[in-house]
C-alpha positions in Angstrom: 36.2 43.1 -85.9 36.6 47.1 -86.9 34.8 49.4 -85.0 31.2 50.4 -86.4 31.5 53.4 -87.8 29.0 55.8 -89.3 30.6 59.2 -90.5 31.5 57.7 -93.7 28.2 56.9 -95.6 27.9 58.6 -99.0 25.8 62.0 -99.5 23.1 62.0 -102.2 24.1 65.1 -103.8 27.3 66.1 -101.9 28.6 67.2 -98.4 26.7 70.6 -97.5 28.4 73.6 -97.8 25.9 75.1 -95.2 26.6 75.2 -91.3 23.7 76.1 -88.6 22.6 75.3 -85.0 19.8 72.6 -84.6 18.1 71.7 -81.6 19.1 74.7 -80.0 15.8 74.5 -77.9 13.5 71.8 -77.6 10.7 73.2 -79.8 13.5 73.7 -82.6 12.4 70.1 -83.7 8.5 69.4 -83.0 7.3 66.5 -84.3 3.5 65.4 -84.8 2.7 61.8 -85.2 -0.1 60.8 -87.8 -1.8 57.6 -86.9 -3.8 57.5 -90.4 -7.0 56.8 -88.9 -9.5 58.8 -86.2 -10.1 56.0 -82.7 -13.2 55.2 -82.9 -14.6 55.9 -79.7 -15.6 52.9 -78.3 -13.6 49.7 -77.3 -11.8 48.4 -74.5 -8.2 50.1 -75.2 -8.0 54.3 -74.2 -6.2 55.8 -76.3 -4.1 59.5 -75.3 -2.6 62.0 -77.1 0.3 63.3 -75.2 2.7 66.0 -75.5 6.1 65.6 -74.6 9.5 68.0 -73.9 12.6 66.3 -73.7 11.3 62.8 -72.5 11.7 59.9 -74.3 8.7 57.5 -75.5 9.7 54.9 -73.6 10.6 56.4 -70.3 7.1 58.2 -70.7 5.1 54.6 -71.1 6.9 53.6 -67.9 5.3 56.3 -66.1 2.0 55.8 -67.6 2.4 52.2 -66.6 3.0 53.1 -63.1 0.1 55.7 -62.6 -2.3 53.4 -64.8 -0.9 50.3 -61.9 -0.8 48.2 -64.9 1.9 46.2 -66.3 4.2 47.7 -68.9 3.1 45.4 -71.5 -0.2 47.4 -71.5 0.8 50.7 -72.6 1.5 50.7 -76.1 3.2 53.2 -78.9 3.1 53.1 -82.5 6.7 54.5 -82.9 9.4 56.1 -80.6 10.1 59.7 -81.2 13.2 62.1 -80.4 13.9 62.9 -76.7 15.1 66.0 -77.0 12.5 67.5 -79.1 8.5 68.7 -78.7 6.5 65.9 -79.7 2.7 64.9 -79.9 1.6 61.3 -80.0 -0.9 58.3 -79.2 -0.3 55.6 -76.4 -2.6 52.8 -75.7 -3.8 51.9 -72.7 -5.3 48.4 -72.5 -7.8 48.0 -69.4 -10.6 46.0 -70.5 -13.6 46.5 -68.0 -12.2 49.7 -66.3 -13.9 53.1 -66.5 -11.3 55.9 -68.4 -8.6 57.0 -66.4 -8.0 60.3 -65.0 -5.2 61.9 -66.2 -5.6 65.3 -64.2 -3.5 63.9 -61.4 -0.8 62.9 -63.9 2.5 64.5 -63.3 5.8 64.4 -65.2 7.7 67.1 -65.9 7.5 68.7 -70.0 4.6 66.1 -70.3 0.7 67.2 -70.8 -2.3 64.8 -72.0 -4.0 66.7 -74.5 -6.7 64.1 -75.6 -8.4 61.2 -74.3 -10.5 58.7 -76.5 -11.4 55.0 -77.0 -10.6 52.5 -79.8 -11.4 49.2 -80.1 -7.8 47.7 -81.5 -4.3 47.7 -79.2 -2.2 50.3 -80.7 0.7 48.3 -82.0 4.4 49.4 -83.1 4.7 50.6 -86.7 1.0 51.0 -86.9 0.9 55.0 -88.4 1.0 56.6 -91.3 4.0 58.9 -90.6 5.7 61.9 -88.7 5.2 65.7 -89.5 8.3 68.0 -89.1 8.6 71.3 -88.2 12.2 72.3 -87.5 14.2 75.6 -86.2 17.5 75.6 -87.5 19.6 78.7 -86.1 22.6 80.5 -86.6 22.7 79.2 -90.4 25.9 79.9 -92.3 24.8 80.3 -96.3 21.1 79.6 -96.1 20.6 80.2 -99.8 22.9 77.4 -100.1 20.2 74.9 -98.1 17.2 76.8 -99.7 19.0 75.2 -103.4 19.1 71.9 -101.8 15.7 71.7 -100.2 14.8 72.4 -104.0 16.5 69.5 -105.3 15.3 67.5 -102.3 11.7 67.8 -103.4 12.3 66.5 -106.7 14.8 64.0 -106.3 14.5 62.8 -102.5 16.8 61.4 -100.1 18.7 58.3 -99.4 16.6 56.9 -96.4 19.2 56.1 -94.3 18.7 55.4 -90.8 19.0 58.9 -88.7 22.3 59.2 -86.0 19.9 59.2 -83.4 19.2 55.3 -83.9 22.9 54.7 -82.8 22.3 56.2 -79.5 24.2 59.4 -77.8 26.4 61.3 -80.4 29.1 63.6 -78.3 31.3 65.9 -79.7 35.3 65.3 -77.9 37.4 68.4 -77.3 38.7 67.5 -80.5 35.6 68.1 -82.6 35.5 65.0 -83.3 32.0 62.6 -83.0 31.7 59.7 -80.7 29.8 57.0 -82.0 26.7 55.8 -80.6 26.2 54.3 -77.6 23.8 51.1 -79.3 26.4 50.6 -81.9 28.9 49.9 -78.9 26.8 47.6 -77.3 26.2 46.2 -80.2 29.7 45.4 -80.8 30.1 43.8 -76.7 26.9 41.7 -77.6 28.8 40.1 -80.8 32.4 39.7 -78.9 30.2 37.4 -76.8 29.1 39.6 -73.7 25.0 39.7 -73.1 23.5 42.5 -72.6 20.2 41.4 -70.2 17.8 44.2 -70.2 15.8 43.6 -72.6 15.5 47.3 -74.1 19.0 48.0 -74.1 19.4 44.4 -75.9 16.8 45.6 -78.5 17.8 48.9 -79.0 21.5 47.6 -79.8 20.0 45.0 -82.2 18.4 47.8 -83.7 21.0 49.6 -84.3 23.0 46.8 -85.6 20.4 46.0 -88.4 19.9 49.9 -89.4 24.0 49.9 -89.5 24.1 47.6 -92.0 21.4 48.9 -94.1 22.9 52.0 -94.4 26.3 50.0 -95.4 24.1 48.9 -98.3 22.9 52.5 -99.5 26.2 54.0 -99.1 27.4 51.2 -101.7 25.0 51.7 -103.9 25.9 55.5 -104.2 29.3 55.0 -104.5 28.8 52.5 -107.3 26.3 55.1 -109.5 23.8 52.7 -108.8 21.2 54.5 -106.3 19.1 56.1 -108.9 19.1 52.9 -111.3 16.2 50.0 -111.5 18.9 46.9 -110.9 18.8 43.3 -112.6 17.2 41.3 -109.6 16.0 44.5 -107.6 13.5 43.6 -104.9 11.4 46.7 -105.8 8.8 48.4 -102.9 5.4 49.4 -104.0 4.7 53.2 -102.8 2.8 53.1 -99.1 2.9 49.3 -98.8 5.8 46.6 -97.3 5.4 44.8 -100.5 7.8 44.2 -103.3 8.4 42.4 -106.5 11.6 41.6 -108.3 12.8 42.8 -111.0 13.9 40.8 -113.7 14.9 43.0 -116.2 16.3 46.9 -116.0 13.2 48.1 -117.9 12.4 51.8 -118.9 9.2 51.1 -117.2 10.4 50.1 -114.1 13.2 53.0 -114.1 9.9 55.6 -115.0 8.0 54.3 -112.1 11.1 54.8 -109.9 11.6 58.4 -111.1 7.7 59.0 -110.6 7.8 57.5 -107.0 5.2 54.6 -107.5 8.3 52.1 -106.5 11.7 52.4 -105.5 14.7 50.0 -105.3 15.1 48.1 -101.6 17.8 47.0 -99.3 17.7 44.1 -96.6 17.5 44.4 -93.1 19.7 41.4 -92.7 18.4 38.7 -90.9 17.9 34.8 -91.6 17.5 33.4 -94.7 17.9 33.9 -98.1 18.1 37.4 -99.8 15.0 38.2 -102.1 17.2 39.5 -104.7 18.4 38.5 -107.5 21.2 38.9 -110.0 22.9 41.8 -109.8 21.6 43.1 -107.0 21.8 40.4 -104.7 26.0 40.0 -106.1 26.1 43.4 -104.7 24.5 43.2 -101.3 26.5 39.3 -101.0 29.3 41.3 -101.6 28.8 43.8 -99.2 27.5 41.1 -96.4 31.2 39.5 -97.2 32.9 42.5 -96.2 30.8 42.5 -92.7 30.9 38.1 -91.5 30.0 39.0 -87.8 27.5 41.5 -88.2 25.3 39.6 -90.8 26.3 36.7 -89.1 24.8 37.8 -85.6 22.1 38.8 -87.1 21.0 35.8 -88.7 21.0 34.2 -85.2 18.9 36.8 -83.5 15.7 36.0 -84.7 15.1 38.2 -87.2 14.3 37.3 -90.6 15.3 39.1 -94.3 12.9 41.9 -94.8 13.2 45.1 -97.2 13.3 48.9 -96.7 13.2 51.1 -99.2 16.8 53.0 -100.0 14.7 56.3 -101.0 11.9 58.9 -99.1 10.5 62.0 -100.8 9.3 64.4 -98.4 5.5 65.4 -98.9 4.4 68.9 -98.1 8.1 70.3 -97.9 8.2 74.0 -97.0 10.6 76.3 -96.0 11.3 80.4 -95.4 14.5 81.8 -93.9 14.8 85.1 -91.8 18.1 86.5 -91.2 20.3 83.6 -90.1 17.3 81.6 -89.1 15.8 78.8 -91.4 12.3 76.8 -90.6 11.3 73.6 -92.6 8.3 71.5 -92.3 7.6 68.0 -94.1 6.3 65.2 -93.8 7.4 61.1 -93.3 6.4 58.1 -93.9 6.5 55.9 -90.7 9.7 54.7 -90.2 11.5 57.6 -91.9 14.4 60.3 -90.2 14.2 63.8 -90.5 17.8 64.0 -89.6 18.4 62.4 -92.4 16.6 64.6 -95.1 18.5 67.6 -93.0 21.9 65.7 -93.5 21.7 66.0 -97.0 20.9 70.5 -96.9 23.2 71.4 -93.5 26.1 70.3 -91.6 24.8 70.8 -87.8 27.3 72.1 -85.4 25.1 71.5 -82.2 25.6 68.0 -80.8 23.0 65.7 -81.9 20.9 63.2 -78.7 19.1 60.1 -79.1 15.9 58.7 -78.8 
């Protein structure tokens, strides 16, 4: 099979003419989760609010797990967030009958506990409402150029691609060139028949592998006219919700709802069974699945079963000011959602860009 690339997925609008530094520190790109809901207070699972410099979520529930003495499958996250970033968000801590822990002894470097509270539900993955943004971008070549963009971007949105960072490591050679991720490459050992046995590393692959082909789908859809268009057979998503209905006609009003963000087109995250869509649609995503045999193939024998993503975000609260060469956004996601991938659209980073 080819190589999985990712540099080659369609812009929304077209390839920025603006260059600038992200990430240049850690507090560049701060990121505040929003769990949609207060804890309660009360309950068996304590709940903590951490703040986090250039650790990743995962790594940081380990330690948690080992100060806590519990198992790992008793600290919970609702999502992962960037490593090399400043970030704020909830774990759960599930120790029924055991007074609140104290976290003064805590120690890991760039992390602080910041809250402490009880709930009475396990904090499970994909249980928020979203991420808030705030991001630093420095050294920026043309910033009139991105402030033009960012203006379209708020009308229009953004193809909701799946961010770099979900690939793994991105490196830049002496060349200039970009090395792909390191989960895409162990996704391509795990379908040439080698097994991968930690189980993160397996999962984070998979991952990978899924969001890879999702974006394979959206990128088509661009380049065929088609991203902006309500689709014979589209499995349309309902605004804030996983549901979806088909579409069994291209109606004005479906295409007005579309264009007033109360539902939007979807794509599959391939798995077993039978796509939802219909028509033309689902001849286009079959079509694209042909192109692919042993990725949709693997997938289907993973486990995993056909669900739907939305192929377009609209940033709420999107703001932005430049000083000199120096450019600060803020916006907010829906859970799930890349901010690297509303910036992808407005800048060209030269900095390299890290993973999760």
């Amino acid at each position: 099979m080819k190589p999985l690339e990712t540099q080659h997925w369609n812009y929304y609008f077209s390839k920025p003419v603006s260059t600038g530094i992200f990430k240049f520190q850690a507090d560049d790109f701060v990121v505040e989760e929003d769990l949609g809901y207060t804890p309660c207070g009360e309950g068996e699972h304590q709940f903590i609010y951490v703040e986090k410099v250039n650790n990743n979520t995962a790594f940081v529930a380990e330690q948690l797990a080992r100060f806590t003495k519990l198992p790992l499958r008793q600290v919970t996250y609702a999502g992962r967030k960037d490593k090399y970033a400043l970030t704020r968000q909830w774990f759960g801590i599930h120790a029924p009958g055991k007074a609140d822990f104290d976290f003064s002894d805590f120690e890991l470097e760039g992390v602080r506990v910041l809250k402490q509270v009880r709930h009475n539900k396990k904090l499970r993955t994909g249980q928020l409402k979203g991420n808030a943004f705030t991001i630093t971008l420095r050294q920026v070549v043309h910033p009139e150029a991105i402030e033009s963009r960012l203006a379209e971007i708020a009308e229009h949105g953004v193809p909701n691609y799946y961010g770099e960072q979900r690939f793994g490591v991105m490196r830049v050679n002496e060349m200039g060139d970009v090395q792909r991720g390191g989960n895409l490459l162990m996704a391509e050992r795990m379908i040439n028949g080698e097994a991968i046995r930690h189980r993160n590393k397996r999962s984070m692959a998979l991952s990978a592998l899924r969001s890879w082909f999702f974006n394979e789908v959206i990128s088509s859809r661009i380049a065929q006219g088609d991203f902006d268009k309500v689709q014979d057979g589209d499995a349309m998503v309902l605004a804030g919700s996983n549901s979806f209905f088909i579409e069994n006609a291209e109606s004005k009003e479906s295409q007005q709802r579309y264009q007033q963000k109360d539902i939007c087109p979807s794509a599959p995250l391939w798995g077993a069974g039978e796509l939802a869509t219909l028509g033309k649609a689902k001849s286009q995503e079959q079509a694209i699945a042909s192109t692919h045999p042993e990725v949709v193939d693997f997938l289907s024998q993973c486990g995993f079963e056909q669900e739907r993503r939305a192929i377009k975000i609209w940033p709420s609260q999107l703001e932005w000011h430049s000083k000199g060469d120096t450019l600060t956004l803020s916006f907010s996601l829906p859970s799930g959602c890349f901010a690297t991938s509303v910036l992808r659209e407005c800048i060209e980073t030269v900095a390299p860009v890290h993973s999760i």
